[in-house]
Structures are given as structure tokens and as C-alpha cells.
C-alpha positions in Angstrom: 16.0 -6.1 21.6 13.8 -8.4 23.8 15.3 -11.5 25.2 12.3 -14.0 25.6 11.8 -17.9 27.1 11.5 -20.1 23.7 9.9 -23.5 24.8 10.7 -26.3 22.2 8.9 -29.3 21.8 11.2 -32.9 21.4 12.1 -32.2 18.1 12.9 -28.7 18.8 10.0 -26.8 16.9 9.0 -24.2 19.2 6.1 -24.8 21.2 5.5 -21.0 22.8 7.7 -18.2 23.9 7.3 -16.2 26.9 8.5 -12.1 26.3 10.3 -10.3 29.1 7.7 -7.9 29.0 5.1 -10.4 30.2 7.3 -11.4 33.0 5.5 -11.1 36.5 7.3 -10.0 39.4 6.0 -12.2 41.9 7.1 -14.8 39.8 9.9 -17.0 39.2 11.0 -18.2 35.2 10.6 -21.4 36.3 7.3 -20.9 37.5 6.4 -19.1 34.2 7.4 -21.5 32.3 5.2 -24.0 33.8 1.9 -22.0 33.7 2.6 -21.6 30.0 3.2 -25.2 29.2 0.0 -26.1 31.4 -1.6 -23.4 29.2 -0.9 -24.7 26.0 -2.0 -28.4 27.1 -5.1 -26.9 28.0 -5.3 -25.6 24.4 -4.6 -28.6 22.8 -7.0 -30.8 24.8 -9.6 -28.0 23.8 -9.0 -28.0 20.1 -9.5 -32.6 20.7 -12.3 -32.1 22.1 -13.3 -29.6 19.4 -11.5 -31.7 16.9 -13.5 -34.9 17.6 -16.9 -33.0 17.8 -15.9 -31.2 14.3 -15.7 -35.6 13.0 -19.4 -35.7 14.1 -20.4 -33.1 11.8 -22.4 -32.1 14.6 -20.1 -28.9 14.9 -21.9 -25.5 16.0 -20.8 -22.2 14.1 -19.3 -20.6 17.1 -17.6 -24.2 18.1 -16.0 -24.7 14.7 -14.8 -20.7 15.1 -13.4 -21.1 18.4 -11.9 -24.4 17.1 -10.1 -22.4 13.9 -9.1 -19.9 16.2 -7.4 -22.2 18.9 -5.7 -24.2 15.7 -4.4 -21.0 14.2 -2.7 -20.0 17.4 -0.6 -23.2 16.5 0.1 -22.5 13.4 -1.9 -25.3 12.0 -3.6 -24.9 8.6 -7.3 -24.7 9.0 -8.3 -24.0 5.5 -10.5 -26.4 5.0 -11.8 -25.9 8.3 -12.5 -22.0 7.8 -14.6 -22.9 3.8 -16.6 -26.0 6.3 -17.5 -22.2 8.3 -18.3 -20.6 5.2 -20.3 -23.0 3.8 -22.4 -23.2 7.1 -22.9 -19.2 6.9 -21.3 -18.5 10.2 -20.7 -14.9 10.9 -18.2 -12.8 9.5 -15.6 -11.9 12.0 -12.3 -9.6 11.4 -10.8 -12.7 13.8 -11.5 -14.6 10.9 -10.2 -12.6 8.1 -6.9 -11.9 10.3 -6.3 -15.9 10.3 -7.0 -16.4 6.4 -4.0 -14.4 6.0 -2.0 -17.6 6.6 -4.1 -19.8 5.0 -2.9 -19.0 1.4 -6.9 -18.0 0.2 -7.2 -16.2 -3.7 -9.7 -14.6 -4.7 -11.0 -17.5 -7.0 -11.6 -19.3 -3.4 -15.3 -20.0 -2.1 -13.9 -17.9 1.4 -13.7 -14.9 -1.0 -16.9 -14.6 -2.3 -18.0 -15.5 1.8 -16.5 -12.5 2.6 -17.8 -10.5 -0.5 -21.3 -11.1 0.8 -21.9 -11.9 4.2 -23.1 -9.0 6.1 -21.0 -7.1 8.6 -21.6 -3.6 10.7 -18.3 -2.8 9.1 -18.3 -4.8 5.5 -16.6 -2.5 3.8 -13.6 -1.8 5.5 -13.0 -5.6 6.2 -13.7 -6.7 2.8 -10.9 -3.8 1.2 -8.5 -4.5 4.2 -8.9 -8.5 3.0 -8.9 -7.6 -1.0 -5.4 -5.4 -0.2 -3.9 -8.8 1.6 -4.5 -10.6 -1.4 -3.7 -7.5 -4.1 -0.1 -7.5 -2.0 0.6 -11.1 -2.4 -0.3 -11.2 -6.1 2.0 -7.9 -6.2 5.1 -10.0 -4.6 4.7 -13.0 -7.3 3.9 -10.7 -10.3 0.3 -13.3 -10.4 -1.5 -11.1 -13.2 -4.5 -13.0 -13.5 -5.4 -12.5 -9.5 -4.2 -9.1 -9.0 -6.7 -8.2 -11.6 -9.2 -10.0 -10.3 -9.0 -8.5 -7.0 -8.8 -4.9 -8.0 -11.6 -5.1 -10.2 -13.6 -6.5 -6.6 -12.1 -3.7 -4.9 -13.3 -1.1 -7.4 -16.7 -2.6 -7.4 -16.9 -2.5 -3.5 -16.3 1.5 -3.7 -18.6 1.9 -6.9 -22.0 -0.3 -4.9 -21.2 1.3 -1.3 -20.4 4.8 -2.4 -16.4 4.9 -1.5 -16.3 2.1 0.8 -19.0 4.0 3.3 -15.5 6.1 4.6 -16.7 8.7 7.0 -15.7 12.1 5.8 -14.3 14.1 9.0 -14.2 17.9 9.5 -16.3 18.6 6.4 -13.9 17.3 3.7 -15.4 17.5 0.4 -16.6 13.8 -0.8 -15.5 14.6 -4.4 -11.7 15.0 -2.9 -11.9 11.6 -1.3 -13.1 10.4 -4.8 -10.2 11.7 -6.6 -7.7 9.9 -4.0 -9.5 6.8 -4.4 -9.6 6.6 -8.1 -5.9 7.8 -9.0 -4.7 5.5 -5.9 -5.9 2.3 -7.8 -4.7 3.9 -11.2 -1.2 4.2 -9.5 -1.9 0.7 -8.3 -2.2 -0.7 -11.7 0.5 1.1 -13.3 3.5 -0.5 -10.3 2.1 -3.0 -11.2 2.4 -3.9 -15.0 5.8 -1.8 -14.6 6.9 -4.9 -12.3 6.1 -7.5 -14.6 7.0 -5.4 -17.4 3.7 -5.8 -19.5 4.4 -2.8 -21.6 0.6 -2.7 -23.6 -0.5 -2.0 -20.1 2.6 0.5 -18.9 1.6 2.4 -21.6 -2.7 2.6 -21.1 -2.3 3.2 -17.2 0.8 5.3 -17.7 -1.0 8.1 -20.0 -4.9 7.2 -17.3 -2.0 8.6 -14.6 -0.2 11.3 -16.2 -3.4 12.9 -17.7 -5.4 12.8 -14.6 -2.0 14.4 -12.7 -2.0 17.3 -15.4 -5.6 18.1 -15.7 -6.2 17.8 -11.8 -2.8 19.7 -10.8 -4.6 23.1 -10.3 -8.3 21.9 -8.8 -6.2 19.2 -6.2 -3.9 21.6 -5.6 -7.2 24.1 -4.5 -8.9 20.8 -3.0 -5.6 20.6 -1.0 -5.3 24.1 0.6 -8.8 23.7 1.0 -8.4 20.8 3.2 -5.5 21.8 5.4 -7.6 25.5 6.0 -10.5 23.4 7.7 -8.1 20.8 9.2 -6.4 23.5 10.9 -9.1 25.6 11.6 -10.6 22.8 13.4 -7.5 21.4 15.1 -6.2 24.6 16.1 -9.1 27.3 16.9 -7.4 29.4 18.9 -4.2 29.3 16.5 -1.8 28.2 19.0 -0.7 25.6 20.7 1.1 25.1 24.3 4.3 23.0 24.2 6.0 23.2 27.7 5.8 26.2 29.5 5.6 28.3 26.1 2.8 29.5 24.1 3.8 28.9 20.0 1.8 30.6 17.6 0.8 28.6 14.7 1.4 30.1 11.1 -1.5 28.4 8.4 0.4 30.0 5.4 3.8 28.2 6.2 1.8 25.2 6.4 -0.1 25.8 3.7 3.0 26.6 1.6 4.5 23.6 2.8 1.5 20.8 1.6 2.0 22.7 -1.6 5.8 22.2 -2.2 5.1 18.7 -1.0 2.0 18.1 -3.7 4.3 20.0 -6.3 7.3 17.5 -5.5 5.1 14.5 -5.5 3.1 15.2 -8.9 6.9 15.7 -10.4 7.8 12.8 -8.8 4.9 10.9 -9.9 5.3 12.4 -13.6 9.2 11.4 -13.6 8.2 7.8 -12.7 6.0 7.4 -15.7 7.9 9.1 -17.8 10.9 6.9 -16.9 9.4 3.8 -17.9 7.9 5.3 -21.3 11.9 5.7 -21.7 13.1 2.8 -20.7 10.2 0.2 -22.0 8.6 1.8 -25.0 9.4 2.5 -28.6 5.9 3.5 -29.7 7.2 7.0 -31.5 4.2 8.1 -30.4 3.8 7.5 -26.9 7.2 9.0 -26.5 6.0 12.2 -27.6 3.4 11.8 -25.0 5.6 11.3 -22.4 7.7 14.2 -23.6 5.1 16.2 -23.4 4.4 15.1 -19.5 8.0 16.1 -18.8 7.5 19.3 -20.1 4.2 20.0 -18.0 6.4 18.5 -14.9 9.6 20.9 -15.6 7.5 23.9 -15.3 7.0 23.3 -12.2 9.8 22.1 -10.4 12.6 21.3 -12.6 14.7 18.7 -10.5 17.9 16.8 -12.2 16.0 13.4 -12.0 12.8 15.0 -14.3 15.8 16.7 -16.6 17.7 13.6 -16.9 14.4 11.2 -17.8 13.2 14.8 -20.7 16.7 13.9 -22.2 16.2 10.1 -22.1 12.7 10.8 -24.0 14.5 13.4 -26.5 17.0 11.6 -27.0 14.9 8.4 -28.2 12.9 10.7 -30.4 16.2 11.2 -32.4 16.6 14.9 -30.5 20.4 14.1 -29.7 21.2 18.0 -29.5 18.6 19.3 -27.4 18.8 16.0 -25.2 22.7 17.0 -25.0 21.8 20.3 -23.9 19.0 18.8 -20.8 21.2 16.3 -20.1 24.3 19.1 -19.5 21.5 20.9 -17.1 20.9 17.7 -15.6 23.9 17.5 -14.3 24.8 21.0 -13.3 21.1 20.5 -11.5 22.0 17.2 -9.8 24.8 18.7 -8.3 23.2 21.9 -6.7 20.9 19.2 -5.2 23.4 16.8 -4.2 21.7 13.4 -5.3 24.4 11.5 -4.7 27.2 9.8 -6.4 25.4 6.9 -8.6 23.1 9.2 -9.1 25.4 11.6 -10.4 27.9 9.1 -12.6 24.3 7.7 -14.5 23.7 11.0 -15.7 27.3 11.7 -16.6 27.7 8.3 -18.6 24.4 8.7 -20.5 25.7 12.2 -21.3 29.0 10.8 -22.5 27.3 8.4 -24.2 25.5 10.5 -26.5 28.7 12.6 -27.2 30.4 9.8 -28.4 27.7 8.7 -30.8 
């Protein structure tokens, strides 16, 4: 908790804030206060004088820039101000695409095809960073129409500049950064349509997931170990670290066991997501056996009560009311072991009481 100094303006909006942080010993609040109101009238007789230029037309690029940026600080909408930039060419900035964030910009707006192709020593990370603002906000209001839109941009971007032009460090194999890339979106799509409940596309981005999970589990899990060999290798030559006064040695296979529980866990997890909704949203006889099938490949694994509980969902749906009986029983006997909590525990109980009754 930080108290701070909020200034108001006559009708109480707030005009600035001062943190305690920024406090300066040799001064007093009162004093503070002061320099920041005189601060902010400079600010606003800059952005007049900026303002009444800008009505000339006779505006330069970095005037109308300094003029967006002085605006934005007062959280007043420069929208039109930023596409009057655009259309003039001025550079490309991250200042810039920080403010747009505010501006309420899709990607169908003449600032996003700006940023698509004005040139930048950094263009591809500031284009993704800007595409994953907009992918967020279509996210949060289920907008299917833009969220498509901008992951098909963002795909294209790592297609033309070869994976976004992301510097590969310590020697990490590029076809490893590849995979992340590619099965990130896919997870991408599939949270999505799961939100919005579009169950045509559940089921195409569902089975993209769980196939490239299954047929990758061995060579990531290689890739993986792989990775965390040369990380640590590289990180920690002399295999030890000093942590006080002490000496600790550093043990590779503990960590090495560890990032494979962990991958294990969250390709099960992963699997047990998608095969939930395949339960819960489709009836395609079908793609139920599909899912079943992913289940199975998951419970080899790591057989945790949530992964049992969704295998007897599935079995059940496919008219399987014994064997899903029999998971479900395990399910619960599992879910206790691992404590999962009561909810947790009374959902698996009441679907299993369910099916008895029936």
C-alpha cells in the first residue's frame, strides 16, 4: 500500500497524483504539490501550442508525435490524431504502439496495417506484442471475426520473418522453438472457440492439439532434456553454485527429472482439457471415440483422478455405463489419495451416483 497526493480538478476528476515514493526530502508536500501543478500547466500550454499548429496542417511528424504523446498522458483520445501520423508515414515507435492500447484500434483499422509494414530495427517483436493486445481484447468479448483476423497476421509475421527473427540462446535447436510456436497458437485457437462455445471449431483444433501432444510426447520430451542439459551446462559450468557462505552442489538429473514430471503433468493436463470439452460439448459418436482414445494415451502416463473422471464422462457418453462405473469408482479412490479438494471430490461422487441410479 502506497498513500499518494491526488490533485482534482473543479469538478473533481483527477488532474495528477504525486506517489510517496517520489517524495523529495528537501521538500515540503506543499511545495510538491505546486511544482506538479506548474508542471502540468506547462503540459497543457504545450499540447495548445501543438494543438493550434496541428489546425494549420502544417504539423511535422515528430511535432504531431510529441503532441500524441503529451495528450495521451491526459488521457485524451488521440485516435484520429495517431491514423493523421500514419497517414503521413512517421516512424514507428514502441511509444506509439504503447498509447494505441487505449485508443480502442482493431485490426481492420488503417493504424494496423501502419504497423504491419512500416519498418522497425525491432518489427517483429513490436508488431506480435501489438497483434497479442488486440488477440486479448477480442479474447475478453468472445469477437470471432477479429480474433481470427489477428492470429492469422500473427501466424503470417512468424511464416515471412522466420519465427518472428527470436534470437536462439545457448544453442537451442530452432526446430524446438518451432514446435512451441506452432502448438502455442493451436492452444490459442482451441481456448478460444471453447469460450464462445463454437463446437465445429472445439472439435477441428481439439483433435490439431491432442495429435500433435501424442505424436510429439517422446521427441519434445528428448527436445526438453536436451535443452535443460545445455542450459545447465552453460549456466552452471562448474556444477555448483555459492549461496552464503556454502558451496551447494548442483544435481542435473534431479532437475532433469523434474522438467520431465512437469512436461508429463502438463501434456495430461493439456489432454484432460480437450478431452473435457469433447465430453461436455460434443455428441459426434465419433469424435468421442477420438477423445477416448486421447484419455487412454494420457492415463498411461500419469493417471490423475481429474484425467479418470473426464475417461468415464467419455465412456459413459459412448453408452459404456459399466466400464465408466468402474473409472469413475477409481476416480474417486484416486482423487482422494491426491486430495483435490472437496467440490472436486462431491462432482465426481454425484456423477458416479448418477450413473448408478440410471
Amino acid at each position: 500500500y502506497t498513500p499518494n497526493i491526488i490533485i482534482l480538478n473543479s469538478d473533481l476528476s483527477i488532474k495528477s497524483f504525486i506517489q510517496l515514493i517520489t517524495f523529495d526530502g528537501d521538500k515540503n508536500i506543499i511545495e510538491l504539490i505546486n511544482d506538479t501543478v506548474e508542471e502540468q500547466k506547462e503540459k497543457i500550454q504545450r499540447i495548445q501550442h501543438l494543438n493550434n499548429i496541428y489546425k494549420t496542417s502544417l504539423i511535422s511528424n515528430s511535432e504531431l508525435h510529441k503532441l500524441i504523446v503529451l495528450e495521451n498522458e491526459f488521457s485524451l483520445k488521440t485516435k484520429k490524431k495517431i491514423e493523421k501520423y500514419c497517414h503521413n508515414n512517421g516512424p514507428l515507435t514502441y511509444k506509439l504502439v504503447d498509447i494505441s492500447q487505449a485508443q480502442n484500434f482493431t485490426s481492420f483499422d488503417f493504424f494496423t496495417e501502419y504497423i504491419m509494414n512500416a519498418p522497425h530495427p525491432e518489427a517483429d517483436q513490436l508488431r506480435l506484442g501489438y497483434l497479442n493486445q488486440l488477440i486479448e481484447v477480442a479474447k475478453y468479448n468472445g469477437n470471432k471475426v477479429e480474433f481470427e483476423n489477428c492470429m492469422a497476421m500473427k501466424l503470417k509475421i512468424g511464416e515471412i520473418s522466420g519465427l518472428g527473427n527470436m534470437k536462439i540462446v545457448g544453442g537451442f535447436p530452432k526446430d524446438a522453438l518451432k514446435y512451441n510456436l506452432e502448438f502455442d497458437n493451436l492452444i490459442e485457437y482451441f481456448e478460444f472457440y471453447v469460450k464462445i462455445i463454437d463446437t465445429i471449431n472445439i472439435k477441428k483444433y481439439g483433435e490439431l492439439t491432442a495429435k500433435k501432444l501424442i505424436s510429439g510426447f517422446d521427441s519434445r520430451k528428448k527436445k526438453l532434456i536436451q535443452e535443460q542439459d545445455s542450459l545447465f551446462n552453460w549456466m552452471f559450468r562448474s556444477r555448483s553454485i555459492e549461496i552464503g557462505d556454502s558451496i551447494v552442489q548442483l544435481d542435473l538429473n534431479e532437475t532433469t527429472k523434474k522438467i520431465e514430471n512437469d512436461y508429463i503433468k502438463e501434456t495430461v493436463s493439456l489432454l484432460n482439457s480437450i478431452c473435457w470439452q469433447y465430453a461436455i460439448n460434443i455428441n459426434d459418436r465419433e469424435a468421442i471415440k477420438k477423445a477416448i482414445n486421447w484419455a487412454e494415451f494420457g492415463l498411461k502416463i500419469n493417471n490423475s483422478s481429474y484425467l479418470l473422471d473426464t475417461y468415464a464422462h467419455l465412456l459413459y457418453k459412448t453408452g459404456k455405463k459399466n466400464k465408466a462405473i468402474e473409472i469413475q469408482e477409481q476416480a474417486l479412490l484416486k482423487g482422494e489419495l491426491e486430495n483435490i479438494g472437496k467440490n472436486s471430490l462431491e462432482n465426481i461422487k454425484s456423477f458416479l451416483e448418477g450413473m448408478k441410479s440410471k
